[in-house]
C-alpha positions as CSV (number, residue, x, y, z in Angstrom):
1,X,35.2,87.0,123.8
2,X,32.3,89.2,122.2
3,X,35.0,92.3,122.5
4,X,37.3,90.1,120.4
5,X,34.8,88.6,118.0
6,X,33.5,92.4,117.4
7,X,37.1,93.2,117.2
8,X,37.8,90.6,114.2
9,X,34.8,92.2,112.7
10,X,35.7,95.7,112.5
11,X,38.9,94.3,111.0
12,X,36.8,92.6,108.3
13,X,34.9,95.3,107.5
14,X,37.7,97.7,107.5
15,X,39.3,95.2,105.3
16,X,36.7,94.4,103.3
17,X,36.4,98.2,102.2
18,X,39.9,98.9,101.7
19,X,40.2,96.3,99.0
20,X,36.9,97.3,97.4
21,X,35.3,94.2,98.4
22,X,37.1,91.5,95.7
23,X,34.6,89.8,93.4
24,X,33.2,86.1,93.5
25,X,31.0,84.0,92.3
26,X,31.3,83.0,88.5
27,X,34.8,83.2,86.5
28,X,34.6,85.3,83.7
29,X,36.0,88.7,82.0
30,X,39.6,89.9,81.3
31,X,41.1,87.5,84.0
32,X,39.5,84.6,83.3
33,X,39.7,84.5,79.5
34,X,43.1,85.2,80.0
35,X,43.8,82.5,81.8
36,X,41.9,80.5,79.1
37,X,43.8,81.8,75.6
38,X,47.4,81.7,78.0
39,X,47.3,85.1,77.6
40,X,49.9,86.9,80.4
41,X,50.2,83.4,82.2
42,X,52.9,83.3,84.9
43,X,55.7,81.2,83.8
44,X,57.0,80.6,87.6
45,X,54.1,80.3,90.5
46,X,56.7,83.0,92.0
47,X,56.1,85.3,89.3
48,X,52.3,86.0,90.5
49,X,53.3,87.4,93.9
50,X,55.9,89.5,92.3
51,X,53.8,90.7,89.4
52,X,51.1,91.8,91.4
53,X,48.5,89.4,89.7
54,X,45.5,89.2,91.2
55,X,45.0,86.1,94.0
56,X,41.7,83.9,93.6
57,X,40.8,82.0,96.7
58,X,38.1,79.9,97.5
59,X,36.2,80.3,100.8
60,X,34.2,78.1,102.1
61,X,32.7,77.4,105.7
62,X,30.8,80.1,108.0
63,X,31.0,83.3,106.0
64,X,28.4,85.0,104.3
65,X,28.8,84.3,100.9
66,X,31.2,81.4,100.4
67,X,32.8,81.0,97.0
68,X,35.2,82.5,94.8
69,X,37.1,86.1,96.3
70,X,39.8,87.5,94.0
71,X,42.4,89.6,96.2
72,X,45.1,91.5,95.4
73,X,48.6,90.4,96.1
74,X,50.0,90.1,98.8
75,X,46.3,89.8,100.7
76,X,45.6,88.0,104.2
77,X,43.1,85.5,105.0
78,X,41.0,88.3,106.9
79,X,41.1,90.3,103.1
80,X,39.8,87.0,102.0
81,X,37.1,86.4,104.9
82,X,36.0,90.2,104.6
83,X,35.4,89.4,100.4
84,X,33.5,86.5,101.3
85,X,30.9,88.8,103.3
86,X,32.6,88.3,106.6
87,X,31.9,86.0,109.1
88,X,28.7,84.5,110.4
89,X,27.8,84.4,113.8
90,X,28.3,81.0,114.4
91,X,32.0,81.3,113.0
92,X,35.0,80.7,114.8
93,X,37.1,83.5,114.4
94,X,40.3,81.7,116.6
95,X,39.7,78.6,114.2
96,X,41.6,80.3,111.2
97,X,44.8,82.7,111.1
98,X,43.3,85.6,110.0
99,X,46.8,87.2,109.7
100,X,48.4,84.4,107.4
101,X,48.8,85.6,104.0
102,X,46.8,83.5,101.4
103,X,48.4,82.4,98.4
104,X,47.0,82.1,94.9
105,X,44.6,78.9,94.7
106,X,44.1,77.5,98.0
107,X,41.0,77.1,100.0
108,X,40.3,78.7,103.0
109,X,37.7,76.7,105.4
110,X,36.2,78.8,108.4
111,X,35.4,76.7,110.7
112,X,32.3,77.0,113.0
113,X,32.5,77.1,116.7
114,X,33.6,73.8,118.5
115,X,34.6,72.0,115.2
116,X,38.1,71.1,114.4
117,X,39.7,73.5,111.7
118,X,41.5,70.7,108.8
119,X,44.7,71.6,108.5
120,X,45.8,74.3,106.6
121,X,48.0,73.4,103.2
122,X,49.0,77.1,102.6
123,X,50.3,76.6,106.0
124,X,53.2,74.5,104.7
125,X,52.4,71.7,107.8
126,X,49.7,69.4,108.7
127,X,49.2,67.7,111.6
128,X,50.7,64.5,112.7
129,X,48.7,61.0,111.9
130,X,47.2,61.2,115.3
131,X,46.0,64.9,114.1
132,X,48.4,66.8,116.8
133,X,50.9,69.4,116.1
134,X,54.0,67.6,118.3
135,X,56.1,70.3,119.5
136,X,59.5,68.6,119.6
137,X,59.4,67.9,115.7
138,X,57.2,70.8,114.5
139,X,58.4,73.3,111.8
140,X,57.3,77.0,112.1
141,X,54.8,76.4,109.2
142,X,53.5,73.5,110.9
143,X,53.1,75.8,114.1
144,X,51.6,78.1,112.7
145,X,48.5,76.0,111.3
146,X,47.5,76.2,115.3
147,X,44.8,78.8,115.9
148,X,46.2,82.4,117.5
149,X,50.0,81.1,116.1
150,X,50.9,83.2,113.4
151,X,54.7,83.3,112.4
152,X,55.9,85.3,114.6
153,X,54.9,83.6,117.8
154,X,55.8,80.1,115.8
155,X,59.2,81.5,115.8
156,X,58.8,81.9,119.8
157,X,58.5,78.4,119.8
158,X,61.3,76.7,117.8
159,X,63.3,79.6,119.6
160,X,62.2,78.8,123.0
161,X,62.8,74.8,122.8
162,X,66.0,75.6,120.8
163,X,66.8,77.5,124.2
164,X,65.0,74.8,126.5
165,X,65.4,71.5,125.5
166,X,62.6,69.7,124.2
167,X,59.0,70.4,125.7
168,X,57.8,67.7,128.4
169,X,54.5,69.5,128.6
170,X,52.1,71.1,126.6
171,X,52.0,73.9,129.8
172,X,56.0,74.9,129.1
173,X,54.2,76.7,126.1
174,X,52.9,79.4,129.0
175,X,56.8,80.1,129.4
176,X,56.9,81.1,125.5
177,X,56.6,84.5,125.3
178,X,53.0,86.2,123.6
179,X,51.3,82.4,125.0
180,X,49.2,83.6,128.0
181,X,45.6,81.5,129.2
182,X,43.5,82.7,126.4
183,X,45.9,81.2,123.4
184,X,47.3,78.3,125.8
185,X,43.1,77.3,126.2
186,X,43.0,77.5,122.5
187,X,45.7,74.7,121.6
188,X,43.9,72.2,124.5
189,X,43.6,68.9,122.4
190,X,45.8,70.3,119.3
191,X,49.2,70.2,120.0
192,X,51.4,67.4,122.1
193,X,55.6,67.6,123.2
C-alpha cells in the first residue's frame, strides 16, 4: 500500500510539473473576462475539447489546496489532483480514477480513507438507488465510476458477461481479466450481480 500511495505521488508530482502546476483560486484575467463579454465562447460543449480551451475543474476533498485548477485539454483527474497541491495524507488514492479524463466544469471530490466516494457525474453512471453498481445492468461508464476500474478494464467486464452469462457473484469478477485480490478487495460493498 505505502509503495502504491508513494507511487500515485510521484505521478502527481511528475504531473503536476509537466503542466506547470494550473492556476486556482479566484477567476479573473483573459479567460475569465472572456467568458464574461462572450468573447471566443464555444458554441458546441464539443468545441472546447477540440479547440484546445483551457478545462476549469473544481477540486474539493483531501488535497492540499482545494479549489479552482484550470488544465489543459485533454487533462486527467491526476493533472487535476497534482494542481490542487496533490493529495493529503489522509486521502484515498483508490477512491477516485485518477486515470479518467476530466471534463470542462465538473467537480472532482477526493475522498478520505474509509469514506464512500459519491458517484462520479463525469463518469456518465451513478449507482443504483441502493448505491451499488449491479453488474448485470451496468454500462461501461457506470463501471467505471468503481475505484481501480478505468475504461479499459470496464470493457473487461461487459466483455466477460457478454461471454459468460450474467454474473451470480460478485467473486466471477476474479475471472475478469486485470481483477486480481487487491482491486476485487476494493469493490467489497460497491458493486452487486
Amino acid at each position: 500500500m505505502a509503495l502504491f500511495i508513494g507511487a500515485v505521488a510521484i505521478a502527481a508530482i511528475l504531473s503536476f510539473m509537466a503542466t506547470g502546476g494550473g492556476l486556482q483560486g479566484t477567476i479573473g484575467g483573459p479567460i475569465a473576462d472572456e467568458v464574461a463579454s462572450g468573447a471566443g465562447a464555444e458554441t458546441d460543449s464539443g468545441d472546447a475539447a477540440v479547440s484546445g480551451a483551457p478545462l476549469l475543474v473544481h477540486v474539493l476533498g483531501a488535497v492540499s489546496r482545494p479549489g479552482l485548477v484550470e488544465l489543459e485539454a485533454g487533462a486527467r483527474v491526476v493533472d487535476a489532483v497534482a494542481a490542487a497541491g496533490g493529495l493529503t495524507p489522509e486521502a484515498d488514492p483508490a477512491g477516485v480514477n485518477l486515470a479518467r479524463p476530466v471534463v470542462d466544469g465538473e467537480q472532482l471530490m477526493v475522498p478520505v480513507i474509509g469514506a464512500v466516494p459519491p458517484p462520479d457525474a463525469a463518469g456518465g453512471g451513478a449507482p443504483a438507488a441502493d448505491g451499488l453498481v449491479h453488474l448485470n445492468t451496468a454500462d461501461a461508464a457506470e463501471l467505471d465510476t468503481l475505484p481501480r476500474i478505468g475504461p479499459a478494464l470496464a470493457q473487461r467486464i461487459i466483455d466477460w458477461r457478454d461471454a459468460n452469462g450474467p454474473f451470480t457473484s460478485t467473486e466471477q469478477l476474479l475471472d475478469v481479466a486485470g481483477i486480481g485480490d487487491a482491486v476485487f478487495a476494493g469493490l467489497a460493498g460497491k458493486v452487486a450481480p
